[in-house]
KESE-965167 format. One record per atom (N, C-alpha, C): x, y negated, z. Coordinates in steps of 0.2 Angstrom, whole numbers, plus 5000, padded with zeros to 4 digits. Each point is the difference from the previous one (the first is absolute). Layout:
% residues N
XYZ...
% end
This chain:
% residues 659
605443865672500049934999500349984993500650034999500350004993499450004994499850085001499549994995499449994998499849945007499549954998500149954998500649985000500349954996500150014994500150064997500249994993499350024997499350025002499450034998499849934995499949955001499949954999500349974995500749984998500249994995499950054996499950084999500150014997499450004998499350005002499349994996500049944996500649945002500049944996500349994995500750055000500250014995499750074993499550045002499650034996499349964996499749965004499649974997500249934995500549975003500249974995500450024992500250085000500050024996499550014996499550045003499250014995499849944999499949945004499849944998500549984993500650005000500549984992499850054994499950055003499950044994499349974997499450015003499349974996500049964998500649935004499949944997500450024991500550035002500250034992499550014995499850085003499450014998499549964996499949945002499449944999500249964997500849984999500349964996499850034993500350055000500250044993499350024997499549995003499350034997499949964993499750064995499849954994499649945003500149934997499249965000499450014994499550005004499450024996500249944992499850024995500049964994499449954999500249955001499549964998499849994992499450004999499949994993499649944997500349984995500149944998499150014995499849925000499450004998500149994991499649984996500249984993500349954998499849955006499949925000500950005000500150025008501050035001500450004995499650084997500650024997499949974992499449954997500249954996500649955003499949975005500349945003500750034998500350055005500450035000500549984996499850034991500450004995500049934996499849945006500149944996500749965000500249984995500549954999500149945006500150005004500149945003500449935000499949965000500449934998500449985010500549964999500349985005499949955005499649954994499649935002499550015004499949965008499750045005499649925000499549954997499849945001499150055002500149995008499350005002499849925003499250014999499649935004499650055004500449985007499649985007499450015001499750055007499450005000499649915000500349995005499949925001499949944994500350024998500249984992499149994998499850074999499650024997499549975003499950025005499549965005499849935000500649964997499949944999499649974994500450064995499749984994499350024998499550065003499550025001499649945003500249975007499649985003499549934998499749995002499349964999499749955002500449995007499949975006500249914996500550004996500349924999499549974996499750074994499749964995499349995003499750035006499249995003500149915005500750015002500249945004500049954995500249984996500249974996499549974996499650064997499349974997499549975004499950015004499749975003500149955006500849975001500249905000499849984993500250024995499949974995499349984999499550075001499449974998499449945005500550025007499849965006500449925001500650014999500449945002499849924998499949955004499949935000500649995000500049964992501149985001499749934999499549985005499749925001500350015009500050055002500150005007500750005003500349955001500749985004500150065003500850045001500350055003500450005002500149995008500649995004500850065000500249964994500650044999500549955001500850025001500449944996500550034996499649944995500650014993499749904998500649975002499949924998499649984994499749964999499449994993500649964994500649985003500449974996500550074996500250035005500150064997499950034997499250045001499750034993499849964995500049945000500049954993500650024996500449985004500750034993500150055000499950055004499850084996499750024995499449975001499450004995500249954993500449955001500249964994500450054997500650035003500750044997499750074996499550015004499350084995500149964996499549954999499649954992500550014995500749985002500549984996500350064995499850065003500250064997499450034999499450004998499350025000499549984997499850014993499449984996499249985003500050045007499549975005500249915002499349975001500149955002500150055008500649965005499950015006500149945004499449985002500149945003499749995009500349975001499749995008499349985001499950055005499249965004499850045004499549975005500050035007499950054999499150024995500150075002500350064999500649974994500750064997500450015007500149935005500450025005499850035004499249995002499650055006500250074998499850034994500150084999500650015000500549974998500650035002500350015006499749945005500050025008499750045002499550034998499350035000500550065002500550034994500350064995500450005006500549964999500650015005499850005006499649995001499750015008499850065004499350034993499850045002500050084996500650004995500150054995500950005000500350005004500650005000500450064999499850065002500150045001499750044994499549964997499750044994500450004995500249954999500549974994500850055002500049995005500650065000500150074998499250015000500150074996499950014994499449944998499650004993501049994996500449965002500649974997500350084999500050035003500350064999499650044995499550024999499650024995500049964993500149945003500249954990500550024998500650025004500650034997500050054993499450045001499950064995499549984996499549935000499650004997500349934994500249975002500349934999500250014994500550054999500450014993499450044994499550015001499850014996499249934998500249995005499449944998500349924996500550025000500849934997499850034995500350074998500050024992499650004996499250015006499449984994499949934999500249955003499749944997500749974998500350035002500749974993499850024994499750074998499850014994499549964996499649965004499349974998500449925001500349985003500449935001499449965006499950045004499650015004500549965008499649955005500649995004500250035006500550024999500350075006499749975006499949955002499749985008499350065002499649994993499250045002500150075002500850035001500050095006499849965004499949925005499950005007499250024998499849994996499150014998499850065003500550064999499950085002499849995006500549985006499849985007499550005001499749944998499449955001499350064997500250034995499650054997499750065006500750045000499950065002500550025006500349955003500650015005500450074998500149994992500550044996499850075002499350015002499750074999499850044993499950034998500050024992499250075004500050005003499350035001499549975003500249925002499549955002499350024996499649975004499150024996499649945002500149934999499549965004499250015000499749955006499150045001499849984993500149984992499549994994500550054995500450055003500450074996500749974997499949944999501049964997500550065003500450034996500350055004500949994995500350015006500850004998500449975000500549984999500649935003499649924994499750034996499649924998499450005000499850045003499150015003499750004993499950034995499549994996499650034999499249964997499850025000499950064994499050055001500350074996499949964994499649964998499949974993500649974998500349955003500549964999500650084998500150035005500550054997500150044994499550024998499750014994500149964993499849935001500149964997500649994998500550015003500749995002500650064998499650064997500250044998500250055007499750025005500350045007499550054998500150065001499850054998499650025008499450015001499750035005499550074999500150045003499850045000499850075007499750064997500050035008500850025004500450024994500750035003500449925001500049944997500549955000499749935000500249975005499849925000500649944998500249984995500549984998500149925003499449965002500049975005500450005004500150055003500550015009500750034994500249984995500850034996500349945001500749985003500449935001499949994994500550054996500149974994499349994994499650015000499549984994499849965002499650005008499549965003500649925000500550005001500649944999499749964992500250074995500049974994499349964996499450035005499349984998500149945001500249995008499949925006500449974994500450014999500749954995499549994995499750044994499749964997499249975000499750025006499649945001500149935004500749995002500149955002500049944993500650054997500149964993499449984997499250034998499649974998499649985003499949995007499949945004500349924998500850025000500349934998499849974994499950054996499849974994499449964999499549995007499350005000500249935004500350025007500149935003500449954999500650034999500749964998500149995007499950045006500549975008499850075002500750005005500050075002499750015008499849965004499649985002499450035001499549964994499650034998499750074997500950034994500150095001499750035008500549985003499750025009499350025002499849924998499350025004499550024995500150024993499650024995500150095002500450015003500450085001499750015006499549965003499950035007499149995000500049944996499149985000499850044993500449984993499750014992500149934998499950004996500349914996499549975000499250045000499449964999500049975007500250025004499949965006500449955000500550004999500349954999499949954995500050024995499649944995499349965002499850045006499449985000500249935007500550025003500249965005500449934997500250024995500349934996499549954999499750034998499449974997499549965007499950045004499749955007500549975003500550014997500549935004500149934995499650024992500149934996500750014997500350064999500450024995500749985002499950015005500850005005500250084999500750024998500250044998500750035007499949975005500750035004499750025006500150055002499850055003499649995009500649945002499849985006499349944999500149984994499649965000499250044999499950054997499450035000499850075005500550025001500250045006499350005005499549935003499550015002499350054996500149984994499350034994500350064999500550045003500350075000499750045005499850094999499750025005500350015003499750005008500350015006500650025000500350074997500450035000500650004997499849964994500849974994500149935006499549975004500349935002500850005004499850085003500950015004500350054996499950024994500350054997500749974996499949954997500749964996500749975007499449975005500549975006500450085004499650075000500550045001500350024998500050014993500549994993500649985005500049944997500449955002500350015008499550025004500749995006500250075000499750054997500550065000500450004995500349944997500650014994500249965007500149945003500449965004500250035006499650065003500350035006500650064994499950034996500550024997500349985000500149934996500849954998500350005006499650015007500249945005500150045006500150084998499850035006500450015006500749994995500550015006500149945005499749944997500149935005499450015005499450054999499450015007500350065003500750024999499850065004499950074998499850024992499550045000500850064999500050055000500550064997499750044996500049994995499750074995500450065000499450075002500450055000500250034994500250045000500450034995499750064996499949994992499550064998500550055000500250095002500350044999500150014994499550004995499850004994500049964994500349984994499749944996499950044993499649954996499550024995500950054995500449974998500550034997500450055003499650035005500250085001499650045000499349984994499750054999499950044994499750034996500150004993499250064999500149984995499250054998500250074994499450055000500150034997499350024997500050044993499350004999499850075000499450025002499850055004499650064993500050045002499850054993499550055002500150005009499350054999499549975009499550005000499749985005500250005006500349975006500250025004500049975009499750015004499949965007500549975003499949955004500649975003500250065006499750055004500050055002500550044996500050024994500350044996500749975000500149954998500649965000500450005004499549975006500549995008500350075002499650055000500150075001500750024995500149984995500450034995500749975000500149935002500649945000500049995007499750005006500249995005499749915000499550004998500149915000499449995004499649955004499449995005499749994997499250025001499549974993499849935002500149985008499949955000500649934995500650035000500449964995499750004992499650064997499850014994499649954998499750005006499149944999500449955001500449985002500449915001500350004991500350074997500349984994499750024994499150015005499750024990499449985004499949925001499250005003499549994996500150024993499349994997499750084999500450045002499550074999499849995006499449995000499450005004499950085004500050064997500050075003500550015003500649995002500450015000500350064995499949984994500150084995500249944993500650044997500049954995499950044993499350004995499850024997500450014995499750054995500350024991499349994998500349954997499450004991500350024994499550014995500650034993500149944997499749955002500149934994500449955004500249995005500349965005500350045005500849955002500450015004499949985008500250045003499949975005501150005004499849985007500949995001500050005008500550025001500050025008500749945000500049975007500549955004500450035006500650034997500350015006500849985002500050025008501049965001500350054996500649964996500550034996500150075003500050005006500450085003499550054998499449985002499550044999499850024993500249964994500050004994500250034998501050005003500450054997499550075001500050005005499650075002499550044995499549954999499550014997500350004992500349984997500250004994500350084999500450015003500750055000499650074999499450005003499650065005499249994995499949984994499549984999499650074996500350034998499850064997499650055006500450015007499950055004499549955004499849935001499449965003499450034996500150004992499449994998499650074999500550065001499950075001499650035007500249965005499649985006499549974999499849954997499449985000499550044997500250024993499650054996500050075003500350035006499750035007499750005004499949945000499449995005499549984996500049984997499549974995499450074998500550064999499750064999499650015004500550015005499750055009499449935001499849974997499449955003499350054997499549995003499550024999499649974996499950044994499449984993499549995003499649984995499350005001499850044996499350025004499550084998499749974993500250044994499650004994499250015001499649944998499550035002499750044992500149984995499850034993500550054998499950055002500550074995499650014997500450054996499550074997500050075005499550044999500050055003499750044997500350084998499850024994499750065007499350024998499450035004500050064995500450034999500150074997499550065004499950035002499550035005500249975007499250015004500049985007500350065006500350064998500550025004500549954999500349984996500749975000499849935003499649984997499949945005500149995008499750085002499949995009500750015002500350054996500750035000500249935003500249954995500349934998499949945007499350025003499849975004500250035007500050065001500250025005500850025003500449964993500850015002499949905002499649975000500349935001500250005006500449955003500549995007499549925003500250025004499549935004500649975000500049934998500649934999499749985007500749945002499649955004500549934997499549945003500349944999500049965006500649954999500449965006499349944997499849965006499649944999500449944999499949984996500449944999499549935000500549955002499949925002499350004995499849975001499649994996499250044999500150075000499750054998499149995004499650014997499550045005499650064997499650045002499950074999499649994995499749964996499649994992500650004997500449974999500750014995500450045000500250055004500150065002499750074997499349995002499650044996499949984992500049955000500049994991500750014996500550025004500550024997500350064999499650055006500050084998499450034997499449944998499350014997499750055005499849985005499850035005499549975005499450015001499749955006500349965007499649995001500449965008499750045008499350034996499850055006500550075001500350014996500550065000500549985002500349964997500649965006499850015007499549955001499950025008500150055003499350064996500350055002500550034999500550004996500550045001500649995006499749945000500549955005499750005008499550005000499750025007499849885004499849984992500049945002499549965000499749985006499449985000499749934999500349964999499849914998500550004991499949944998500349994995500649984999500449985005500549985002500750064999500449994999500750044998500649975004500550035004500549975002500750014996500449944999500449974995500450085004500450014995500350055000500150095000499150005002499950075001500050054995500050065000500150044995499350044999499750004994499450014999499750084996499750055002500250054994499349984996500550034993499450004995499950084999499450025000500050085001499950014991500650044998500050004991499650034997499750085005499250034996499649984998499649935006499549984999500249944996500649975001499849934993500350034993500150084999500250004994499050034998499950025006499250044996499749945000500249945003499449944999500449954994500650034998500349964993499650034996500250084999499550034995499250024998499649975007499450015000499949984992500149964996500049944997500750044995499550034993500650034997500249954993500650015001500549964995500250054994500249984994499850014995500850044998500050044997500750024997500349994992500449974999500349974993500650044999500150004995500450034997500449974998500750004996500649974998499749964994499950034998499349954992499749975002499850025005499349925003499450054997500050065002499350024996499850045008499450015001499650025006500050084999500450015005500050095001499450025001499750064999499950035001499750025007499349995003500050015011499750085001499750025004499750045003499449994997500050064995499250004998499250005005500149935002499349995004499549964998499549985003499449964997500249935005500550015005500049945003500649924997499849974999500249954996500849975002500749974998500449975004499849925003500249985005500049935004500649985000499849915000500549975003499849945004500649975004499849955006500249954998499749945000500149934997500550015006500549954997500749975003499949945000500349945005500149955000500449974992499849984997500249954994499650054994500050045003499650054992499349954995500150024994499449994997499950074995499449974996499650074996500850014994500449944996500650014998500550055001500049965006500750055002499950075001499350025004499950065001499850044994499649984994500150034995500650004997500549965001500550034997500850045001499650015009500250045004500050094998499350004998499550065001500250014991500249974995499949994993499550034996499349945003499449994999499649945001499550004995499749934999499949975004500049925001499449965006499250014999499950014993499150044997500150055005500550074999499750055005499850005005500549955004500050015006499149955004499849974995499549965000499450045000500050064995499650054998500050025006500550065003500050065004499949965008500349945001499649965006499549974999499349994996499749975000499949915000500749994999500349935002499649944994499549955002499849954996500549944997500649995004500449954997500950025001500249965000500850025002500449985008499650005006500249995005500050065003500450025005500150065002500049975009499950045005500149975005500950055006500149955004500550055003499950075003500350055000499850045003499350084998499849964995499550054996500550054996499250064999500550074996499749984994500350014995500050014993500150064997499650014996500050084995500649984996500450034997500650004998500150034994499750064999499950084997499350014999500050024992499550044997499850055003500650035003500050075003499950044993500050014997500250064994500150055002499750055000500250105000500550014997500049984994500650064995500449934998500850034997500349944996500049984995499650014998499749984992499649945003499749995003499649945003500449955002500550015000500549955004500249964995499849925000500349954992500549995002500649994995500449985001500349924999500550005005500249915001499849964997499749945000500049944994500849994997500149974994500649984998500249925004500750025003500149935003500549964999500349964998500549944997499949935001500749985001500049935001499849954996499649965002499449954996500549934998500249994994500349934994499549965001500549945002499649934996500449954996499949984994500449934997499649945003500749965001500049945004499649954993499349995004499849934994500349935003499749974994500149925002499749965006500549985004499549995006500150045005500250035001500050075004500749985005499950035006500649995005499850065003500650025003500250065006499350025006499849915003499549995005499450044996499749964993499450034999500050084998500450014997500250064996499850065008500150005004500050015006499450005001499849985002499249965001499550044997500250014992499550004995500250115000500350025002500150065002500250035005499549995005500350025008500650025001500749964998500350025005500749945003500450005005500349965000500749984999500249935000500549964997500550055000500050045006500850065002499950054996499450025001499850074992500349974994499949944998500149994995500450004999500449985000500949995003500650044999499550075005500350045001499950074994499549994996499750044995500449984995500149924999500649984993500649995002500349995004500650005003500349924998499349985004500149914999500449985007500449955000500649975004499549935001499549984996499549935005499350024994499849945000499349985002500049994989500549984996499949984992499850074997499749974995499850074995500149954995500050054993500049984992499450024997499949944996499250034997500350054996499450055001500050054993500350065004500549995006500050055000499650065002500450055005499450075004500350015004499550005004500050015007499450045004500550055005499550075001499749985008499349964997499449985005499850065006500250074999499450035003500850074999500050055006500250055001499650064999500050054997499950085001498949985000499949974997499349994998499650054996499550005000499750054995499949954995500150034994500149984993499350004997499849965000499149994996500150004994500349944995499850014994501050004998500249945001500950014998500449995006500549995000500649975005500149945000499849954993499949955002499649965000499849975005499649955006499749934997499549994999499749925001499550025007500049924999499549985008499550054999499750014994499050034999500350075001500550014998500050104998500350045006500249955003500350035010499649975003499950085005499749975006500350025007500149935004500450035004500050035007500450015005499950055001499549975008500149955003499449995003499549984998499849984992499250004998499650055002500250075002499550065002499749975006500349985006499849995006500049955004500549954998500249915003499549984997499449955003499749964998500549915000499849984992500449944998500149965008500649995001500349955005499549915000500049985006499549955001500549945000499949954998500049934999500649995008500549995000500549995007499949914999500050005010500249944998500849965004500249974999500549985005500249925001500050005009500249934998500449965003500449974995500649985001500449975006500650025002500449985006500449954999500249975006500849944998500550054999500349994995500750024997499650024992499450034999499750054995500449964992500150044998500049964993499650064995499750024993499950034995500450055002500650004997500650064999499950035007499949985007500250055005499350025001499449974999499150044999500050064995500449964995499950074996500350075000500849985004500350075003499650055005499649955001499450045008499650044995500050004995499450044996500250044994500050065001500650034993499450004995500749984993499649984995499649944998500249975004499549915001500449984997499949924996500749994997499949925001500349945000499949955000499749974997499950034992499549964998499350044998499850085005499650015002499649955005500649965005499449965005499649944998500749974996499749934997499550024996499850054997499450024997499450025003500050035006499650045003499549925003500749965003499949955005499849944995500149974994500349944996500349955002500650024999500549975005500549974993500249974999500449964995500649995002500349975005500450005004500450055007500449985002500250045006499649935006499450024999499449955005499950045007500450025004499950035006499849985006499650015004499849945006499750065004500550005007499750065005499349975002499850075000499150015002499850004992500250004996499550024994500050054997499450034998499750075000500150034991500550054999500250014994499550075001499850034992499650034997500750064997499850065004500750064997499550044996499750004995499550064997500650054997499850055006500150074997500849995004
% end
């Protein structure tokens, strides 16, 4: 009996022991090593700052959102501020509200019904709007003071922004007006806002502020009320002028307000009650929330090599969606490098410090992945066809590639990019409609598109530019028209005439089509047959009388940036008499320097002369911004084309671009 009582402890006191031991055992075991990606162990070695100013998902969300500025545009475009609105705010009350604005405000602000209906319209049914929008002005406010302080412009017109774009900077209305002052693309332009594929400077606070600021000011100078500014900012000033004039030359805004389109007729009165629910908000109740963020905790930096809002977030810890709220005029989310212009990234100071500190080992990350990105297939090499063993040899070592489908893609683009057909793809891909799915991985099988690159043999050049030497055959060399090619380039490709190429194709004029084979080569047996290069040098001209950079341009195919960049000109002036090097790496006819009759250039071989353009004029258009649409055009090319004596511009008339 004894000894069945101790059997029992004692298996509990043994396994408890083996159980302590393993858990040791398992304590003590190495941990597997984790391994750190490139991304990391960049991060890793960055300087860090101690200032921790993050902005809130919600934050973000707020300031993305879209909902106020769709709600809002359209009361405005709808609202009858002729239709009484059961609110209470006493009519004696808002008289001396409205009077104590006036008293501090170059706006006439005066009482009447339908000022009081939309602002009971506003507090009634947007209360909660203004509570947020109030929180979003925080950060926008102070940069919109500073522009029209500069322009002596009246601080009241930030409430404009509201009424604009419910302080969206990515706002787009249905006729394109895009950004916190909806401009148009013309009017922006006009206005000096740079648009383009990578940047819309429309949706930038600060520039698109600075343009608003001074098209208000030459408005004023037009109207002399600011009133008027307003609804010239929303309709154009011809409308406006034109509404003066149907009212018998009444000049104040409520009084013409009927001859105004539908949409400016409530656009000054929302003006106006969205400065009064401002001034007044705490006496309705409203709470404005709180921006986490304001404009002077950010700061900019300028950017030195191409880089995604992706790359950034990834690199600093910062949300892409906070990037797009502090840089919303890159349209791609990507903030481009040009050689000739800067670009500038907006970010919170903490972020900044980081990015400053770390900027050597960011931009060495970029320029690695930059690399590791996939080029695109040269479709024009050389390929020296020394015997066809070595050929097959060369053929028979290539590796089949494949490629990831991207957004966009379809399987003609794809094919034209490894110069391969579309029926091969299929086949190699086992696909039977034309359709591709985004994402998939495609093979290109490299034997057959290296035998169908070189079906079609390319030519071999030497460090001189002279023609080696091929396999003594009677079969002649080819080449394949490329997209942009003419008989110029090709012959000066191959370094041989546009005659021969004319000759040995049969060719009766200088049009070439895409996609055709072209004899290239003599084909020569021995190297004594082989001529040597033409002599090549850069082609002089002396500036005559009369002459400007546009024609000079013109008059020898090439453009204003060539020319520019060939004399290491800094703008558009030249000196009579001087020289200037018209034409690069050219065959040398008679000398090096150039008149109109003794150069010929380099699309006369195959461009047939440009046809008579025509264009017709937009609101906003003036000379100077027609003529930037057409390089080389010059302002007093139009007056001349057109006879034009004056700056006589009138939308809808049909100007004449020759050439």
């Amino acid at each position: 009996m004894n000894i069945k009582n101790l059997i029992l402890p004692f298996f509990l006191l043994v396994s408890f022991s083996l159980f302590s031991q393993e858990t040791v055992e398992k304590t003590n075991a190495p941990k597997p090593e984790i391994k750190l990606t490139y991304l990391d162990s960049i991060k890793k070695t960055f300087v860090k700052d101690d200032l921790a100013a993050c902005v809130d998902s919600l934050w973000l969300k707020e300031l993305t959102n879209l909902d106020i500025y769709n709600n809002l545009t359209e009361d405005i475009q709808t609202i009858n501020i002729d239709e009484k609105v059961d609110y209470e705010l006493p009519t004696e009350l808002l008289k001396a509200r409205l009077q104590a604005m006036d008293e501090k405000s170059p706006f006439h602000i005066e009482y009447n019904q339908g000022l009081e209906n939309i602002i009971k319209s506003f507090l009634k049914n947007r209360k909660r709007s203004f509570e947020r929008l109030m929180a979003v002005s925080e950060y926008y406010f102070p940069l919109f003071e500073e522009a029209f302080d500069k322009q002596n412009v009246p601080l009241e017109i930030k409430y404009l922004a509201v009424v604009e774009s419910a302080l969206n900077p990515k706002a787009v209305s249905r006729v394109g007006a895009t950004g916190l002052w909806q401009f148009m693309y013309q009017t922006g332009k006009q206005y000096g806002l740079k648009i383009d594929s990578y940047v819309d400077e429309r949706s930038d606070p600060l520039k698109a502020s600075e343009a608003a600021a001074q098209y208000m000011k030459n408005m004023y100078a037009i109207f002399g009320d600011w009133d008027l500014v307003l609804a010239s900012y929303n309709s154009g000033p011809g409308n406006v002028a034109k509404a003066i004039r149907r009212s018998g030359g009444q000049q104040n805004y409520w009084n013409i307000r009927k001859n105004l389109p539908q949409e400016t007729q409530g656009y000054v009165p929302a003006f106006l009650a969205t400065m009064y629910i401002y001034e007044y908000h705490k006496e309705h109740g409203i709470k404005p929330e709180r921006a986490p963020i304001k404009h002077f905790a950010t700061d900019t930096v300028m950017i030195k090599r191409q880089m995604s809002f992706k790359q950034i977030s990834e690199l600093i810890d910062i949300p892409v969606a906070q990037l797009q709220i502090l840089n919303p005029s890159y349209k791609l989310n990507v903030v481009p490098s040009y050689r000739d212009q800067s670009h500038y990234l907006r970010l919170p100071q903490d972020k900044m410090a980081v990015f400053t500190s770390n900027e050597s080992k960011i931009y060495a990350y970029v320029d690695r992945e930059a690399n590791l990105r996939e080029k695109p297939f040269q479709i024009v090499r050389p390929i020296v066809p020394q015997d066809s063993v070595n050929t097959f040899q060369r053929l028979a070592q290539a590796k089949v590639r494949y490629y990831r489908v991207k957004r966009g893609d379809n399987l003609s683009t794809i094919a034209k990019k490894y110069d391969v057909a579309v029926d091969d793809l299929k086949k190699w891909n086992n696909i039977k409609g034309n359709e591709v799915a985004y994402g998939k991985n495609l093979k290109i099988n490299g034997t057959e598109a290296e035998q169908k690159s070189t079906a079609v043999a390319k030519v071999e050049i030497d460090k001189k530019g002279v023609q080696k030497d091929s396999v003594a055959t009677t079969t002649a060399s080819f080449y394949v028209v490329q997209k942009g090619d003419n008989l110029s380039n090709i012959a000066k490709k191959f370094n041989i005439t546009v005659a021969d190429i004319q000759d040995w194709n049969k060719l009766n004029n200088n049009n070439v089509q895409l996609g055709a084979s072209l004899q290239v080569v003599k084909n020569p047996t021995t190297k004594e047959e082989v001529a040597a290069a033409p002599e090549r040098k850069d082609i002089q001209y002396i500036v005559q009388k009369g002459d400007n950079l546009g024609n000079i341009a013109k008059k020898f195919g090439a453009s204003l940036d060539d020319l520019k960049q060939w004399n290491n000109l800094g703008s558009n002036a030249i000196a009579l008499g001087s020289t200037l090097i018209v034409a690069k790496n050219e065959i040398a006819i008679v000398t090096n320097k150039a008149t109109v009759a003794s150069f010929k250039k380099k699309d006369d071989y195959t461009t047939p002369a440009k046809k008579e353009a025509e264009y017709y004029v937009k609101k906003g258009d003036s000379l100077y911004s027609i003529s930037k649409k057409y390089p080389g055009v010059t302002i007093s090319d139009l007056k001349k084309w057109n006879n034009i004596k004056e700056e006589e511009l009138k939308p809808g008339m049909k100007l004449k671009i020759n050439g």
